[in-house]
C-alpha positions as a printed NumPy array, in Angstrom:
array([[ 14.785, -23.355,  73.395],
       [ 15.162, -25.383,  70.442],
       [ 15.449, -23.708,  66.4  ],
       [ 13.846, -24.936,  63.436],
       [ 15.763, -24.972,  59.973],
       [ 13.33 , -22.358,  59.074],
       [ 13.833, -20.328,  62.262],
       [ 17.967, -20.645,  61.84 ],
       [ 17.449, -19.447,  58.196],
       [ 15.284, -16.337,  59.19 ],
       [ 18.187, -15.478,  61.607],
       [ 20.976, -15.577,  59.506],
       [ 19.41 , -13.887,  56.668],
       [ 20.317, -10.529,  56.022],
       [ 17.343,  -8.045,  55.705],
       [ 17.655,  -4.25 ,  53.673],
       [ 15.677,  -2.716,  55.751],
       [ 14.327,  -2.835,  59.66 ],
       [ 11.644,  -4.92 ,  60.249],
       [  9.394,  -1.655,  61.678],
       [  9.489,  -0.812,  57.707],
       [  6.636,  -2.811,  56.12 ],
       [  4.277,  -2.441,  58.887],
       [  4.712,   1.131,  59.135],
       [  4.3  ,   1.796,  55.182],
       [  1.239,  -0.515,  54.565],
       [ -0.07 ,   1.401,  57.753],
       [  0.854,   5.148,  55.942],
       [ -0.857,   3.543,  52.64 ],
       [ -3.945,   3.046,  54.792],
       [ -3.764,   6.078,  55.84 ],
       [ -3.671,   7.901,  52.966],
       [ -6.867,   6.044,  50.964],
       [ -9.267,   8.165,  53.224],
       [ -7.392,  11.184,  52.622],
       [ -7.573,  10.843,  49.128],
       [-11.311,  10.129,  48.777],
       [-11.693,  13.431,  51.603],
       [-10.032,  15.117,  48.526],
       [-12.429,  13.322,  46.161],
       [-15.33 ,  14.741,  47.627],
       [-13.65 ,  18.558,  48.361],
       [-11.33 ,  19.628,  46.039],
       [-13.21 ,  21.774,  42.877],
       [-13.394,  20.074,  39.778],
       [-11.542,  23.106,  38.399],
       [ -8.947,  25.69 ,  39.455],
       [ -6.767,  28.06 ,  38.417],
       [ -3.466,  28.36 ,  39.378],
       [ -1.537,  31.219,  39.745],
       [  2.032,  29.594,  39.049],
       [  0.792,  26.673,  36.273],
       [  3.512,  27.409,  33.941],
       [  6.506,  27.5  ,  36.905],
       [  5.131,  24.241,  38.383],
       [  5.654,  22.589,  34.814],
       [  8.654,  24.093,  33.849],
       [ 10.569,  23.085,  37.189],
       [  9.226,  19.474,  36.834],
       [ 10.535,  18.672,  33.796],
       [ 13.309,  20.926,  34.482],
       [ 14.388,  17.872,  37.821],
       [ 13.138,  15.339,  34.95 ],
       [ 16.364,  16.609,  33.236],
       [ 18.305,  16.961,  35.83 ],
       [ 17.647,  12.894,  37.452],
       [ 17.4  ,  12.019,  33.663],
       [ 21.12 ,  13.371,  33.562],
       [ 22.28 ,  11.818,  36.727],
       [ 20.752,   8.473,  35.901],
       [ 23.47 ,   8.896,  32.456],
       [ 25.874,   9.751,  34.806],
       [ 26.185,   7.102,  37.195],
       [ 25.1  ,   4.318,  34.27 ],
       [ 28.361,   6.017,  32.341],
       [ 30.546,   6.056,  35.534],
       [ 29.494,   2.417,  36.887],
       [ 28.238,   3.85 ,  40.322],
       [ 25.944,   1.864,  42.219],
       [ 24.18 ,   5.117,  42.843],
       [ 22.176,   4.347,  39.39 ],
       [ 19.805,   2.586,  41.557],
       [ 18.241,   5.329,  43.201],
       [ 18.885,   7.895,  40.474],
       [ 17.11 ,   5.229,  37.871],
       [ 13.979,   4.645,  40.727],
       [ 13.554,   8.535,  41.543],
       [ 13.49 ,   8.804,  37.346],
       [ 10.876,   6.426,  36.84 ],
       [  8.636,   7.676,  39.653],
       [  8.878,  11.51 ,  38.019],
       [  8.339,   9.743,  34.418],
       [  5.034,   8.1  ,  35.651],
       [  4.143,  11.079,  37.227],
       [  4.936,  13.128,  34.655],
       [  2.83 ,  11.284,  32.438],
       [ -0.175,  11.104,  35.039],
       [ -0.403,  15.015,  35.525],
       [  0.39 ,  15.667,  31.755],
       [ -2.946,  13.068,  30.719],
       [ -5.022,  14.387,  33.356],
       [ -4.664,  18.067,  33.562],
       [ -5.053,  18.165,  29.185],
       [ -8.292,  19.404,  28.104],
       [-10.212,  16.777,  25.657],
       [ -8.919,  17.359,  22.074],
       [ -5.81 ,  16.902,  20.199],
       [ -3.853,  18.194,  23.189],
       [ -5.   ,  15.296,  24.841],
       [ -4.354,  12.725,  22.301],
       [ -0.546,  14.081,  22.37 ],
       [ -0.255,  13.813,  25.956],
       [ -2.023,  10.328,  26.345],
       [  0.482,   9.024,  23.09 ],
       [  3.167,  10.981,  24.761],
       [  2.57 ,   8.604,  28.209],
       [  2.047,   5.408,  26.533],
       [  5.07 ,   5.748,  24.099],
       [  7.343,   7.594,  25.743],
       [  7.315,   8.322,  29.551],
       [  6.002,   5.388,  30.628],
       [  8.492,   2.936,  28.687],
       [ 11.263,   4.952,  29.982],
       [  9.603,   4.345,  33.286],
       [  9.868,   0.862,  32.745],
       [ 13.814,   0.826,  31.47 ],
       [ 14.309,   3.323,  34.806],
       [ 13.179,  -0.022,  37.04 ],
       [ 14.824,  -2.259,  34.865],
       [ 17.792,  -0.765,  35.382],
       [ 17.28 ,  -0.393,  39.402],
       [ 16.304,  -3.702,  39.614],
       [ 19.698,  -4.799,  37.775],
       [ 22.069,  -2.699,  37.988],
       [ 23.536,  -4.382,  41.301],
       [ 23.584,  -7.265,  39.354],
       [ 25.942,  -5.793,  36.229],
       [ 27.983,  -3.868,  38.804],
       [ 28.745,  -7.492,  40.749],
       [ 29.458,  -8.941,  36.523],
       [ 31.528,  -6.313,  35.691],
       [ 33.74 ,  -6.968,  38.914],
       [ 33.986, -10.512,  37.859],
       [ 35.011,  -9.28 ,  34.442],
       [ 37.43 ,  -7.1  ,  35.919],
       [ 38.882,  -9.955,  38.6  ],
       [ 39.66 , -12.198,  35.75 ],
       [ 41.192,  -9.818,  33.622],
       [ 43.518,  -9.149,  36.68 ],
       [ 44.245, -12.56 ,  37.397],
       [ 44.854, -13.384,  33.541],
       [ 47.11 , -10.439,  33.759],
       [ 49.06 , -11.566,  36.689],
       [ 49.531, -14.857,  35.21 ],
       [ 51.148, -13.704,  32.494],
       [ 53.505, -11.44 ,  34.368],
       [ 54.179, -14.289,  36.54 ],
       [ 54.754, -16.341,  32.726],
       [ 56.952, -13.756,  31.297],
       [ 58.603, -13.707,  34.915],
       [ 59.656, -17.147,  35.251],
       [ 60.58 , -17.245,  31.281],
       [ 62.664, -14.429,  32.05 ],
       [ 64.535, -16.474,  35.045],
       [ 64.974, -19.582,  33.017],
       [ 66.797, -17.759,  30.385],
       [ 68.998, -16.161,  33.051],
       [ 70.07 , -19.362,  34.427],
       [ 71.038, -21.423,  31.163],
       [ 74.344, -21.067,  30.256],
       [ 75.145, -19.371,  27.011],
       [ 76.507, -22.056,  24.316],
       [ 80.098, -22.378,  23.226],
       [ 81.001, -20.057,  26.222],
       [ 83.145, -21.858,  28.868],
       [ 84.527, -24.723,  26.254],
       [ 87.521, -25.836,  26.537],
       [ 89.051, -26.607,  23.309]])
């Protein structure tokens, strides 16, 4: 059995997920492009809904609430910011979806679609900026922090050593015979 370089790289590199992932998702995603044109051709091109005003109210209410916890963990430093920053873009773009497409034409509409485009949808964008990098200011900021220990303990280690060399030199005029 002999390895290629490229077959010795694949082995030692170090994967997030199983391998079982991908093909499993792009076989859900398949799945679910028939179900949505089934719902195309069923679903009513208008209903009422009995809770409307609940359904909206808790959504943005857990927009607050991951909004928050995205703050949170950014303020603290936790690594956790990348999943609190990815579930807040995802309810951003699909708060801006549902809010443009369930608005009746007129100047409701305008709002909502100026709404999306300046304001959820940006926020989106800084929500996967920050998932996307955050790992990568967590690992700086523990550089940051290594150095400023290790310029710390070199001056202890400085003010040490001064402090010895003082001890050992003999005072002046002391000890003189005359």
């Amino acid at each position: 059995m002999s390895t290629t370089a490229d077959g010795t790289e694949r082995a030692n590199e170090v994967r997030p997920v199983p391998r079982w992932v991908a093909p499993t998702f792009v076989a859900l995603a398949l799945l679910t492009l028939p179900w949505a044109g089934y719902l195309a051709l069923t679903l009513p091109r208008h209903a009422v809904t009995a809770h409307y005003r609940a359904a909206w109210v808790g959504f943005d209410l857990g927009l607050a609430a991951l909004l928050s916890l995205t703050a949170w963990y950014a303020y603290r430093g936790n690594r956790q910011v990348v999943l609190a920053a990815g579930g807040t873009a995802t309810m951003l773009a699909v708060d801006a979806w549902f809010d443009v497409t369930t608005t009746a034409a007129g100047p409701d509409l305008v709002m909502s679609v100026l709404l999306a485009v300046l304001v959820e949808l940006p926020l989106a964008g800084v929500c996967i900026w920050i998932a996307r990098h955050a790992d990568r200011m967590v690992e700086r900021r523990l550089r940051q922090v290594a150095v400023r220990v290790e310029t710390t303990a070199d001056r202890a280690e400085a003010v040490r050593r001064t402090a010895t060399t003082a001890r050992r030199r003999p005072a002046r005029g002391r000890g003189r015979l005359r």
